[in-house]
N, C-alpha and C positions, 0 to 999 in steps of 0.2 A: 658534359653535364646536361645540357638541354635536350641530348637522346635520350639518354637516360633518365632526366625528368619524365618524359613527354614516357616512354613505356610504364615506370612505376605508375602512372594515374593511370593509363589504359588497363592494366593488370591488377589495380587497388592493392598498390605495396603503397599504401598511403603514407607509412612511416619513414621506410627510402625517400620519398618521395617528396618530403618536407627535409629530408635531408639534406638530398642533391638539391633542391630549389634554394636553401640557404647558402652551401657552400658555390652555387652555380652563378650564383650577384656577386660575388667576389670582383669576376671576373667579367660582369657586364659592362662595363666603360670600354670594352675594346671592340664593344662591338656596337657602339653608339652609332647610329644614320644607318641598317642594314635591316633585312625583315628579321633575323631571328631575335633579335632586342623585344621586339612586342611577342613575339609567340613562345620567348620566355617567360614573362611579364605574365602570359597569359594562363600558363600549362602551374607556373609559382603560385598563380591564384588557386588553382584547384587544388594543388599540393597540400597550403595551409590551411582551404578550406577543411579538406577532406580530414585533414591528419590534428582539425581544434581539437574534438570530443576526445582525443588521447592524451594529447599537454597537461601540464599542471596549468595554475592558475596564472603563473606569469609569464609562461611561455605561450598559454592563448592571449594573454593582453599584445605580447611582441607579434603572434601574427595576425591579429586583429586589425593593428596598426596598418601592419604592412598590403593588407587586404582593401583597407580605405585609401591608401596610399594608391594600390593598380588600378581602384577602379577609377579614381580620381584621373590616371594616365588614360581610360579607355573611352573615359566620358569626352574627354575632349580628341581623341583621334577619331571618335566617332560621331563628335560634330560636321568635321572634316570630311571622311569616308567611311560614313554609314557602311557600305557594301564590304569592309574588311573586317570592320572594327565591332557594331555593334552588338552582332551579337555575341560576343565575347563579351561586351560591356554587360549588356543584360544577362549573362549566366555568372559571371562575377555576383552582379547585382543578386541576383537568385540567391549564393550559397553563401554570401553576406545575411541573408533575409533569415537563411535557414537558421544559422549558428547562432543568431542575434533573437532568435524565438520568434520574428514577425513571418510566421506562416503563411498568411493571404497574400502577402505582398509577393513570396516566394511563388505561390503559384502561378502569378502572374507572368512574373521575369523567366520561370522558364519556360512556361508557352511560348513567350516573346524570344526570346534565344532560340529557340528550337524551327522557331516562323523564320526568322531570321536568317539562320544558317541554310535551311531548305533554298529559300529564295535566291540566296547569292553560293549557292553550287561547294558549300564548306559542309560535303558529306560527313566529315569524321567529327566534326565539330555537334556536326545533327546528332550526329550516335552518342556522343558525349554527354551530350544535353537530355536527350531521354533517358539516358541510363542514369545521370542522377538525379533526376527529376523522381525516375521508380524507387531509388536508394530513400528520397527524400519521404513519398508516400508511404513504402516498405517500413518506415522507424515510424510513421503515423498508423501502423496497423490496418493500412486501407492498401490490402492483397488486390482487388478487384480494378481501380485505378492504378496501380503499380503495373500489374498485369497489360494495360494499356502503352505506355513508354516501353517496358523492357521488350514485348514485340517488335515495336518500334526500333527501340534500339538492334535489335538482331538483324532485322533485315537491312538497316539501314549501313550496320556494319559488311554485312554480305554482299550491299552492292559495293562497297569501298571497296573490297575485295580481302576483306581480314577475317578471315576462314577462323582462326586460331581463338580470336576472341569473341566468334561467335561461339564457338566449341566452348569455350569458359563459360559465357552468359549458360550456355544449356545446361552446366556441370553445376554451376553456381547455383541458380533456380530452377530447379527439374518439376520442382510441381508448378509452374509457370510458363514451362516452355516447352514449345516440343524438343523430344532427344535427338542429338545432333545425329544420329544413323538415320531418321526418319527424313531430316532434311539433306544430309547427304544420296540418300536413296532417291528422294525426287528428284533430286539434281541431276544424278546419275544418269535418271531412265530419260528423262528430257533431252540431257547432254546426247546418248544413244540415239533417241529417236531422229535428233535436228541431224543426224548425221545420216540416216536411212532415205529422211523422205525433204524434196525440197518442199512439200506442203506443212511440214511442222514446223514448229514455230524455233528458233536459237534461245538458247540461254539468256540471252540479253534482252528480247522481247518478254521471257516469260519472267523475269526479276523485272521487270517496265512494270508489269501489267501486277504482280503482286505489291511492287512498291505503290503504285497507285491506288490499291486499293485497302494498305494499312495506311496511308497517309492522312486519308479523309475519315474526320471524327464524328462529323454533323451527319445525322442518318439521314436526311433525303439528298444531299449532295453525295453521299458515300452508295446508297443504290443507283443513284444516277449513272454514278461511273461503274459502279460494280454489273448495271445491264447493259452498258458497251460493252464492257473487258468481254463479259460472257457471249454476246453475240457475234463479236468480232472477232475471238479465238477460238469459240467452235463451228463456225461456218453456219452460225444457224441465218433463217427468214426472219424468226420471230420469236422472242424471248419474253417469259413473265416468270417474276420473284412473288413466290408465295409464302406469308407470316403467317403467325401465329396472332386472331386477334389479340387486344389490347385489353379488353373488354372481356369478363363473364359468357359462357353460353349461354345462348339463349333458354334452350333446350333442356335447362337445367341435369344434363347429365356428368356437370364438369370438365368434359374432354374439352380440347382444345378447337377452337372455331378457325379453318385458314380462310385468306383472302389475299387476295391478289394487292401489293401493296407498289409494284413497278410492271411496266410493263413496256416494250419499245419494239422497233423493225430496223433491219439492215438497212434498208434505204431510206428511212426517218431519221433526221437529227435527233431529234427531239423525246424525251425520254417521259412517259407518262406520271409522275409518281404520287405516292401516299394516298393511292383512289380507294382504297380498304373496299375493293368488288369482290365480291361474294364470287365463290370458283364457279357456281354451275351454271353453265350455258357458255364458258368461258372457256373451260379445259376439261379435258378427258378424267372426269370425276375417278374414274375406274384405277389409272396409272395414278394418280395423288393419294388415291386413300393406298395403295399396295405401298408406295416409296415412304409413307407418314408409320406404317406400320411393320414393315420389313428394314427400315432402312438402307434398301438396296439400291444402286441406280440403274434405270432402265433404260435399254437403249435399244430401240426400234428401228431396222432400215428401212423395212415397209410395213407399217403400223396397219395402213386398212385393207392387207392380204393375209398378213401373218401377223401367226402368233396368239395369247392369249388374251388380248384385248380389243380385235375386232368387230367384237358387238357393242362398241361404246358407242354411245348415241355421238360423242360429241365429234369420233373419229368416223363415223360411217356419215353426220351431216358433212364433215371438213372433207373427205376424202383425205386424210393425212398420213404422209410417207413417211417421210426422218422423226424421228421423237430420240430426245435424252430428257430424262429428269431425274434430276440430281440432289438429294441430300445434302444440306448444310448443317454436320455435325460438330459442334464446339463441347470438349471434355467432357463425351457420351451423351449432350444434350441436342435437339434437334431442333435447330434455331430458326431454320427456313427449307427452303422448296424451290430446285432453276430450274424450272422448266422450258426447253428450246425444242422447236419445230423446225424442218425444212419442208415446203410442200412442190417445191422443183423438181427437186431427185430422190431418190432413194440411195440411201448409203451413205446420206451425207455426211455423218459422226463417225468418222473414220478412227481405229484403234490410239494413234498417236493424239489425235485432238482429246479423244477420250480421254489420257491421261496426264496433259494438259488443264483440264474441267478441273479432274481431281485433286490435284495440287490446288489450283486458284480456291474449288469451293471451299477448301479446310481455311485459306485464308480468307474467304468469304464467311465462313463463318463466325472465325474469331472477330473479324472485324465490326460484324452487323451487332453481336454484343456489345461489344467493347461500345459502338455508338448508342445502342440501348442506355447502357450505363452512363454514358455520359451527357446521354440527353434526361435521366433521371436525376444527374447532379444538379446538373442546369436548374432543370425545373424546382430543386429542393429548394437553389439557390435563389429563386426566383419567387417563388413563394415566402421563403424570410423575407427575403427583401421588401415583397408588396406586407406582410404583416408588421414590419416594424414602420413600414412610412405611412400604413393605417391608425398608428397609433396615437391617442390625443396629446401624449407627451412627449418632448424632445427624449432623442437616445443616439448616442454618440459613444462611440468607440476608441479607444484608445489605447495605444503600441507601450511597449513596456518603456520606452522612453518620453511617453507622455503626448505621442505625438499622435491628430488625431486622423484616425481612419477611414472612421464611416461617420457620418450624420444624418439623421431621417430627415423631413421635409420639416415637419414641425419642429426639430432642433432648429434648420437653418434660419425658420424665421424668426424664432427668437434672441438668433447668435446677431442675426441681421448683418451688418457689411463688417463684423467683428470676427470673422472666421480667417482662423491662422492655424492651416493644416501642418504647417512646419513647429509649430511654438512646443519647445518641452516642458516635461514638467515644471521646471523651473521657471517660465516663462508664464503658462496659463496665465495667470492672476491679469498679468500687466496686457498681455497679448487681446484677452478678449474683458480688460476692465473690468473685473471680478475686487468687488469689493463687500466689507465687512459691513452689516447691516444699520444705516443711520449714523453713517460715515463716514470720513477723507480716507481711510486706509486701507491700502491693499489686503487681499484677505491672505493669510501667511499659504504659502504655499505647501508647509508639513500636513498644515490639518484642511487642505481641500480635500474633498470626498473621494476626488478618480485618484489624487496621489497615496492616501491613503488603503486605497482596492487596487494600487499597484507596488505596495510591501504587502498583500494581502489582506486585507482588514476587509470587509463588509460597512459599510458608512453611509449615513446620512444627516446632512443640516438645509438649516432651511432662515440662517441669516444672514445669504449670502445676497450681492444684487449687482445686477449689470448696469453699469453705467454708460448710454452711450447719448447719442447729440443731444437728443428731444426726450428723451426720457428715462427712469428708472425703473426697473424692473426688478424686483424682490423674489428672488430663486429657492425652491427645493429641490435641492439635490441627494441620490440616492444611488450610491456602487456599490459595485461587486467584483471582487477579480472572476478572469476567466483561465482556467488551468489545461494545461495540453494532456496529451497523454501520460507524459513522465509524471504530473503534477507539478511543472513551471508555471508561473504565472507565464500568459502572452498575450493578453489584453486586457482590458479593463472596461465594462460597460456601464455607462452610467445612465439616468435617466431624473428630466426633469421636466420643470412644470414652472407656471407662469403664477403667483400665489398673492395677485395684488389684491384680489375679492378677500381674498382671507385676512389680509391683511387689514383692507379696510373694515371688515367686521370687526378684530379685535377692537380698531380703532375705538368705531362704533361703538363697542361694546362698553370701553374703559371710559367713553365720555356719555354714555345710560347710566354705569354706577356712579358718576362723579356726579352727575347732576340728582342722581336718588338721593343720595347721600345731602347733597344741598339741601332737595325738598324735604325730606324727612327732620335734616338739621329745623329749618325754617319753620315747617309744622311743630314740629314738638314746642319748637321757640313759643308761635302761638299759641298753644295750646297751654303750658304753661302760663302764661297771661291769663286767659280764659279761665284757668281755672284759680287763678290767684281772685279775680275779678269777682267770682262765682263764689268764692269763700269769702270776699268782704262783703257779699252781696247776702249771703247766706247768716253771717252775723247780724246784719239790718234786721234780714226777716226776723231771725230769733228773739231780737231787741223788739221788733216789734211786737209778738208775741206777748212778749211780757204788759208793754202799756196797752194793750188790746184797745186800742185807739185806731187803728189802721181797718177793722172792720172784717168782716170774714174772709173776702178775697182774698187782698194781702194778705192775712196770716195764712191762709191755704196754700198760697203761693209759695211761701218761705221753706214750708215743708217739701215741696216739690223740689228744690233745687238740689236736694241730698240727691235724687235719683240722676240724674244729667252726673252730677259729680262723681257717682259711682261708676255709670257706663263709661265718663271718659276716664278715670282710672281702670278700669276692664281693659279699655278697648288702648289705653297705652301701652299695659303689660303687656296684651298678646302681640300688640306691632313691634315692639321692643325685642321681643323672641325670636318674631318670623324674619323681620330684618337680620336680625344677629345670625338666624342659622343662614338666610340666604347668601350673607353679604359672606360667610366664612366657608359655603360649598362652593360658590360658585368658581371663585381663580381655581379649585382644585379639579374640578368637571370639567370646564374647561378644553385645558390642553390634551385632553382624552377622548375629543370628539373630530371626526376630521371635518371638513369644510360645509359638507353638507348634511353630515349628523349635527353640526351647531346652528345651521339654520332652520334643520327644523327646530332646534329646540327653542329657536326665539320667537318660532311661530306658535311655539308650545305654550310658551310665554304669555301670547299675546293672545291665546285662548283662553289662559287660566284668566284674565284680566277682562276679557267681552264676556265669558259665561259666566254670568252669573244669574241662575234659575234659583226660585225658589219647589222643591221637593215634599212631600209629604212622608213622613217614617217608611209606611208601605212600601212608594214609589224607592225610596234609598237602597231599601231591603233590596226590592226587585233588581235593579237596577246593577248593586253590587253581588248579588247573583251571577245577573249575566255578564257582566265583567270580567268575576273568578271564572266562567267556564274560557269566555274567548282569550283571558289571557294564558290560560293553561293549556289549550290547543293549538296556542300558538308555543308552549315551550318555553312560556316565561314566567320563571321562579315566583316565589312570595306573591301567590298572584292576589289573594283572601285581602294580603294589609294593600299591594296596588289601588285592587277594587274599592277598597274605604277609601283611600286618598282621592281618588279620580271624582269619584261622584260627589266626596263633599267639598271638594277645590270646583266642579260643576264642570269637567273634561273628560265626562261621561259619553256627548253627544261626537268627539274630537277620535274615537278610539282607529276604527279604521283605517286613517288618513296616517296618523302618526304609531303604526304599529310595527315599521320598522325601525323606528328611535326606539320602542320599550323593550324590541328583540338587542338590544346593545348592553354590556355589562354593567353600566353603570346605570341601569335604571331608576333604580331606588333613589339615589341623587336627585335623578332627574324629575322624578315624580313627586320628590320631598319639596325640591325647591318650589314647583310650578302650585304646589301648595300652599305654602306659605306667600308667594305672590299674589293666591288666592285672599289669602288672609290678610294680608297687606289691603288689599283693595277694599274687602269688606270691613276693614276694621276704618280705614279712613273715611268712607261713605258714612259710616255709621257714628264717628266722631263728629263727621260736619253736622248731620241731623243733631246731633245731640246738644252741638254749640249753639246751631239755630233754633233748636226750642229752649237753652239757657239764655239766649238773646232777647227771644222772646217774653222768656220770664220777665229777666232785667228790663224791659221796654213796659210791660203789665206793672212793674210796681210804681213807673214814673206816672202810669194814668191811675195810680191810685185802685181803686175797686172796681173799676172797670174792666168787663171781661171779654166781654165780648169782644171780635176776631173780626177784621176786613178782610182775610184770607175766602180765598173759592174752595171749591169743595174740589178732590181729585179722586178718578177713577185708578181705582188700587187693587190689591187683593189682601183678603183680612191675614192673609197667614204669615205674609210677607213681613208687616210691621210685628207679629209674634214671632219670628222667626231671628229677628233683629236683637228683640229686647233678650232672646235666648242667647247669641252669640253674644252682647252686650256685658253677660250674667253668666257666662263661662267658666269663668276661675272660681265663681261662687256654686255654680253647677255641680262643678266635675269634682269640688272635694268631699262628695257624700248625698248628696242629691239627683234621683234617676228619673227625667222627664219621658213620658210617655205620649207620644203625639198621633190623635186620631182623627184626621183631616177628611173630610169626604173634598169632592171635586166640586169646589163652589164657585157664581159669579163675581166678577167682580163689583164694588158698587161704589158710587159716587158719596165721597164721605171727608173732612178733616182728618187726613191720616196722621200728620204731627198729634194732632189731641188724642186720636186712638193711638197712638203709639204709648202716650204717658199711661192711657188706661192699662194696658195691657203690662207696662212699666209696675204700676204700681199693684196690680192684682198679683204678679211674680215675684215682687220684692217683697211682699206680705206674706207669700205662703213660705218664702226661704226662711224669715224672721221666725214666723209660725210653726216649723220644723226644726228651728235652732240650728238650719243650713245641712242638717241629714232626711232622706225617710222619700217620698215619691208625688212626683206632681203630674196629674196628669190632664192634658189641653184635650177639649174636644173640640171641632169646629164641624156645621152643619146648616145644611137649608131645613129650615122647618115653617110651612107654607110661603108669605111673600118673605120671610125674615131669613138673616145668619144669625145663629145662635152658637155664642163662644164659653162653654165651661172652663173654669180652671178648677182644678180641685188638688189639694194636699190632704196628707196625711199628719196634719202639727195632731194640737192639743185638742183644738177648736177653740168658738168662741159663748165663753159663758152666755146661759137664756137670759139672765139680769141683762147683760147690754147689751144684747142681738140687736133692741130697738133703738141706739143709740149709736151709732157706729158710724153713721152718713152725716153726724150732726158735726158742725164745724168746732175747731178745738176738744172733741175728745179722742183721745188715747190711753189705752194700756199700760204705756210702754216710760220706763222711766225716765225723770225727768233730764231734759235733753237732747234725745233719742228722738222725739218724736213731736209734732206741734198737732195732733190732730185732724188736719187739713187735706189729707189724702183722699181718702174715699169720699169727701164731699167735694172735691175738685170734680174727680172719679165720676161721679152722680152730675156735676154739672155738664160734663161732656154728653154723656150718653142722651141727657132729658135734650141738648143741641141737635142731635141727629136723630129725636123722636123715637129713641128705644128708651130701652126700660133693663135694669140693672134689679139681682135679687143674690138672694144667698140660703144655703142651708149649712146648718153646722151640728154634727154632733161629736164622740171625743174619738181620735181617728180618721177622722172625712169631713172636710171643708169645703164646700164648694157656691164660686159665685159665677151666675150665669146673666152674662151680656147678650142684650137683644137688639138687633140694628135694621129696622126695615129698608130692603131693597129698592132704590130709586127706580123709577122708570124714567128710557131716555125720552125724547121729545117725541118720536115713533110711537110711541107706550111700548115698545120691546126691554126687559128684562135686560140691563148689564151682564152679560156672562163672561166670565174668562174665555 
C-alpha cells in the first residue's frame, strides 16, 4: 500500500490515492519504530490533501482530521530532526493552508518545504513541493508564478532521475513547458558529445549547472551564478550579461535600451552585478545590435581577422579573437544578451561547448524572467505593505478562523501588549478586552465587525472599547470580507481608529446643551419676574395718571413702560423659536458629521455668537450678492436663501474658512441652526438692554420727577440702537409692515445710547400704531454738516393740523382711553434737547415723517468721532 500510495500522488491519481492511504493505516502498527511508518504518514497527507476538493462534506471533515492529526506527528519529529522531518512538516503545513482557504500562509510553508528539502538532499520531496505549490498557484489563476515551480519541478525530477514524470509534467502543461523531444534532444546531443571529446562537458555537469541556475529566484544572486556557469562552461576570458533597460528610452523612439547588468573574468572570483553600463565603449556595439535583431548567435574564432565585423571600433581597440554572443530567448521573447570573449586563442568556442551555451541559455533565459517576475511580486508586496503601515488607522487581518494575520504599526500600538495572534473568533473579545461601550461586558462576539465580515457581511460600530491596565480606549471599527478567486471568503480586513476626541466632543457637546437649557430655563425665570414687576409697575403709572399728582415726569414715565414690555415679549417669542428649532436639529445634524465636519461646525457656532455687525440694507443686498455667486461656484445648492441666512446670522465675513462644511449635505441644517444661535444671542443682548432701561424706569419713579441721568455718555453708532429696536419689533414688522433702510456711512458719536434707544423705540412704535401695523416705514440716517440726522417716516393717516401743535405736550394723546397716557413724545423731546439736538415733524395724509437731529461731539483732539 505505501508503493502504491507513494506513485498514485506522483501520478495525481488523487482518488486511489486517498484510497490506498486509508486502507494502507490499517495495517500501520506493524510497522511501528521503522522508516516507512513516517513516509506513510507523510505520502497519506498528500493523498487526503490532494483528494479534499473531491469528498463530500463529511468525508473532507474525516480527512481533515486526519491531516491535523500528521501534522501534529511531524511537528514534533521535526523538533527532533529538522534534517528528516521538517520539511515534510512544512508541506503538510502548506496544503493544510490551502484547503483551509489561508492562502498567504500557504505561500509561505511551501517555499519553506521546498528550502528545506533542497538543503537536506530529499530531491523527490523538492520536486513534490514545487509541483504543488504550481497546482496551488494554477487554481489561483496566476500562470506566470506557477510557471516558476513547475520548471522547478521538472528539472528537479530530471535530476532524480524520473524521466517518466517529467514526460507527464510536459504532457500535462505544454503551454508551460518545454515538450519533452526538445529536452530529450538536448540530452541527447550532450549525452553524444561527452562521449566524442574529453573537453565537453558529462551529463551530470550539464544538469549541475542547469539545476543551479533554475534554483536561484532572487535576480542579482541568479546572474551571479548564471555569469560562472557561462564562463566556466564555455572556456571564455571574460563574460558580460546584457538587459533590457528597466527604464523608458531615452531617445524616445520606444525600442528597447540594453545595458550591461553582470559582468565577470575566469580568473576573478568575484562577479560585477546590476551596474546597468551602458554597452558602448564596452562591447562590440556592431555583434549586439545584429544578435538583438536577427536573433542569431554569433560565434567568432578570429573576430579581428575575420569575418563581417572587423571594423568594429571596439574589436579593432581590443584586438579580439574568440567572440560567442548568445541570445536569451524565453517563449519567442528576447530577454537578454551572453556575451563571452577569449582574447588568448582563437577557436576558443569549440562546436560541443557551443551546444552546451545553447541548452544553458534557454534555461538562462526562463530563469532571468521567472526572477524578473518575482522580484516584481516582492516589490508589489512590499509596496502594500509600506502603504498600509503608512496609514493613520489600525488594519489587521484576519484568517477565516478569526485568527489574526497581519497588523499595521498603528494597529499594534493601539492593541498594545493585547496582541493574541492565535485567539479565534470566539476568543477575540476576551483575548484583546474588547468590550461594550460604558461597560463591564464583553462585547458578544456574533455582532463584532471582523466576525461579522467573516459570514460575509460589510460592518461597522463604533461602541466598542479596549480595556487595558492605564487606560480605556473607545474604538471604530470597520470590515470587510475578502474573497478569493472561487468567491470564498479567506480573510477579513478590518480597520480602526482611536475615537476618544470624538468622544469627548459629544461629551462636550451634551454638557453645552444641558447647561443652555439651564441658562435659557433661569432667564426666562427672570425674565418673567421682570415683566411681572414691569406690569405692577406699569399699573402705578396708569394710577398715577389718573390723580395727575405725580407731575409730568412720572406720568411720561408710566407710558414708557408699554415699550420695554413690548420688546421683551418680541424678543421672548423669537428666543422661544430659535431655541426650539436649534434644540430639535441639532441631536439630528449631529451623527451625520464626522469628527472634523463637527468641529468645524462648533467653530461655526462660535462665529455665529462673536459676529455680530451691524449692516446697512445696501451693504446686506451687496453682500448677499456675493455670497449667491461664491456659493454657487462652489456647487452649493439653495445658495440665494444660504446667502440671506449667513449675512443676517453676520457669518458673511466666516465664508472662506468654513466652505468645506457648506460643501456637505446637510448644509441648510447647518446654516439654519448657526442662525438661530444668531438669534439667540441678539435676542438676549437685546432683552438685557431692555430690563436695564425697565430698571431704570423703576429707579426714575422712586426719585420721583427727577430725570436726570448720572450715566456718561457712550461712543456708539446711531444705526446700531435702530437696528435693535427693528429686531425688537419683528413679529409686529413682518405681519404687514415693509421697512426701508437708507443708511449712509456715518461717525460714530458720543451720546446716551439707552435714552436714544427709547427715542427711536417710540418714533417706531408710533408709525406701526399709525399704519394700524400695515403700509411702509422708511429710516433715513445721514451726516448733514457737523450733525446725524435721523428721519423716520410712515405711510399711516397722519397727524391732524389742529394738533400738530400739541403733540410734545405732556398728557396728550389720540389714542383711546387706556392705550396711551400721552407722555411719549415729550419724554422723546426731553432726550434729544439732553444731547443739544433738535427733534421736528411734517405730516400730511399718507407721509409722516419725524426728523432727529444730534450734533457730533468732538473728541479731546477736536477730531470728528467717526466709525
Amino acid at each position: 500500500y505505501l508503493y502504491k500510495l507513494a506513485l498514485a500522488n506522483w501520478y495525481g491519481k488523487f482518488a486511489k490515492a486517498a484510497e490506498y492511504a486509508l486502507e494502507g493505516e490499517k495495517y500501520i502498527e506493524g510497522s511501528e519504530g521503522i522508516f516507512t511508518n513516517p513516509v506513510f504518514y507523510f505520502h497519506q497527507s498528500i493523498a487526503l490533501a490532494s483528494a479534499y476538493e473531491l469528498a463530500d462534506t463529511q468525508t473532507q471533515e474525516k480527512y481533515l482530521k486526519a491531516l491535523q492529526a500528521n501534522r501534529n506527528k511531524f511537528e514534533k519529529w521535526a523538533e527532533h530532526c529538522p534534517e528528516n522531518y521538517l520539511h515534510k512538516f512544512k508541506l503538510i503545513q502548506a496544503e493544510l493552508a490551502r484547503i483551509t482557504e489561508k492562502g498567504y500562509e500557504a505561500i509561505d510553508f511551501y517555499d519553506e518545504a521546498i528550502a528545506s528539502a533542497r538543503e537536506n538532499g530529499y530531491t523527490q520531496n523538492q520536486a513534490l513541493a514545487n509541483e504543488l505549490a504550481a497546482r496551488f498557484y494554477l487554481a489561483k489563476g496566476k500562470e506566470k508564478i506557477a510557471n516558476i515551480y513547475l520548471e522547478e519541478a521538472q528539472y528537479t525530477y530530471l535530476q532524480w532521475g524520473a524521466t517518466d514524470k517529467v514526460n507527464q509534467l510536459t504532457t500535462q502543461y505544454p503551454q508551460l513547458l518545454f515538450p519533452k523531444t526538445d529536452i530529450q534532444r538536448n540530452l541527447k546531443t550532450i549525452s553524444i558529445a561527452s562521449t566524442k571529446s574529453t573537453d565537453t562537458l558529462d551529463l551530470n555537469t550539464v544538469l549541475k549547472a542547469s539545476q543551479a541556475i533554475s534554483h536561484e529566484i532572487v535576480l542579482d544572486k541568479l546572474l551571479a551564478n548564471l555569469m560562472k556557469i557561462m564562463i566556466e562552461n564555455a572556456g571564455a576570458q571574460r563574460g558580460f550579461l546584457v538587459l533590457p533597460s528597466q527604464t523608458p528610452s531615452e531617445n524616445g523612439t520606444g525600442q528597447k535600451q540594453w545595458q550591461i547588468e553582470a559582468s565577470g573574468e575566469a580568473d576573478v572570483d568575484k562577479i560585477a552585478l546590476l551596474q546597468s553600463v551602458p554597452i558602448d565603449r564596452h562591447l562590440p556595439i556592431s555583434i549586439i545590435n545584429y544578435v538583438t535583431r536577427t536573433r542569431e548567435t554569433v560565434v567568432k574564432n578570429d573576430a579581428v581577422n575575420q569575418g563581417q565585423f572587423t571594423h568594429d571600433s571596439y574589436i579593432k581597440a581590443n584586438q579580439t579573437k574568440s567572440i560567442l554572443c548568445a541570445p536569451l530567448i524565453n517563449q519567442g521573447q528576447l530577454s537578454g544578451i551572453v556575451y563571452l570573449e577569449n582574447n588568448l586563442t582563437t577557436g576558443a568556442f569549440t562546436p560541443d561547448r557551443f551546444e552546451v551555451l545553447q541548452l544553458l541559455s534557454g534555461q538562462a533565459a526562463i530563469a532571468i524572467t521567472n526572477a524578473k517576475l518575482y522580484a516584481e511580486v516582492k516589490e508589489s508586496e512590499r509596496r502594500l505593505t509600506q502603504y498600509l503601515e503608512a496609514m493613520p488607522v489600525g488594519v489587521a487581518v484576519h484568517t477565516t478562523t478569526g485568527q489574526l494575520h497581519y497588523v499595521n504599526q498603528t494597529g499594534q500600538k493601539l492593541l498594545g501588549i493585547n496582541i493574541s495572534p492565535k485567539a479565534t473568533t470566539e476568543q477575540i473579545a476576551e483575548a484583546y478586552q474588547v468590550y461594550r461601550a460604558d461597560s463591564q461586558d464583553l462585547y458578544p462576539t456574533e455582532r463584532l465587525p471582523i466576525s461579522r465580515s467573516l459570514v460575509g457581511e460589510t460592518a461597522k460600530a463604533d461602541d466598542l472599547e479596549l480595556h487595558q491596565s492605564d487606560k480605556i480606549i473607545p474604538l471604530e471599527v470597520s470590515s470587510t470580507p475578502i474573497f478569493d478567486e472561487t468567491g470564498k471568503i479567506s480573510y477579513a480586513i478590518a480597520a480602526f481608529q482611536d475615537i476618544s476626541d470624538r468622544k469627548q466632543a459629544q461629551k462636550i457637546l451634551e454638557d453645552y446643551n444641558q447647561t443652555l437649557e439651564n441658562q435659557v430655563a433661569s432667564r426666562t425665570q427672570e425674565l418673567k419676574n421682570t415683566l411681572n414687576k414691569l406690569k405692577t409697575t406699569q399699573n402705578e403709572l396708569i394710577q398715577s395718571e389718573k390723580m395727575a399728582a405725580l407731575g409730568q415726569l412720572v406720568a411720561g414715565i408710566a407710558h414708557e413702560i408699554n415699550t420695554p414690555l413690548g420688546a421683551i415679549r418680541a424678543a421672548i417669542g423669537n428666543t422661544d423659536k430659535a431655541l426650539e428649532a436649534s434644540l430639535s436639529q441639532l441631536p439630528q445634524l449631529l451623527p451625520q458629521l464626522n469628527p472634523q465636519q463637527q468641529t468645524d461646525f462648533f467653530s461655526f457656532l462660535q462665529l455665529a455668537v462673536s459676529n455680530q455687525t451691524s449692516l446697512s440694507t445696501r451693504e446686506k443686498r451687496q453682500i448677499k450678492r456675493t455670497l449667491t455667486q461664491q456659493l454657487q461656484s462652489n456647487n452649493i445648492t439653495n445658495a440665494k436663501q444660504l446667502a440671506h441666512l449667513l449675512t443676517e446670522a453676520g457669518l458673511h465675513h466666516s465664508l472662506a474658512s468654513q466652505i468645506s462644511l457648506l460643501q456637505t449635505p446637510q448644509v441648510h441644517q447647518i446654516v439654519q441652526i448657526a442662525y438661530d444661535i444668531a438669534r439667540l444671542h441678539t435676542n438676549s443682548k437685546n432683552i438685557n438692554n431692555a430690563v436695564e432701561r425697565a430698571s431704570k424706569i423703576v429707579f426714575a419713579l422712586k426719585s420721583y420727577a427727577r430725570y436726570d441721568h448720572s450715566g456718561e455718555k457712550q461712543l456708539v453708532q446711531i444705526t446700531d440702537g435702530i437696528e435693535t429696536v427693528l429686531e425688537l419689533y419683528h413679529n409686529y414688522l413682518k405681519k404687514g409692515v415693509d421697512v426701508v433702510r437708507n443708511y449712509q456711512n456715518i461717525p460714530e458719536i458720543l451720546c446716551y445710547a439707552d435714552e436714544l434707544v427709547q427715542v427711536w423705540t417710540n418714533l417706531i412704535h408710533n408709525a406701526i400704531q399709525a399704519m394700524d401695523g400695515k403700509g411702509k416705514i422708511e429710516i433715513q440716517v445721514q451726516v448733514e454738516n457737523q450733525d446725524i440726522v435721523v428721519e423716520v417716516t410712515d405711510s399711516g393717516a397722519g397727524i391732524p393740523l389742529d394738533i400738530q401743535d400739541k403733540i410734545f405736550q405732556p398728557f396728550f394723546t389720540t389714542k383711546p382711553a387706556g392705550e396711551g397716557s400721552g407722555l411719549g413724545l415729550e419724554i422723546v423731546k426731553k432726550i434729544i434737547d439732553k444731547h443739544q439736538g433738535k427733534i421736528d415733524f411734517t405730516s400730511v395724509v399718507g407721509k409722516t415723517t419725524f426728523t432727529v437731529t444730534i450734533p457730533i461731539e468732538l473728541t479731546d483732539n477736536g477730531i470728528y468721532n467717526q466709525a
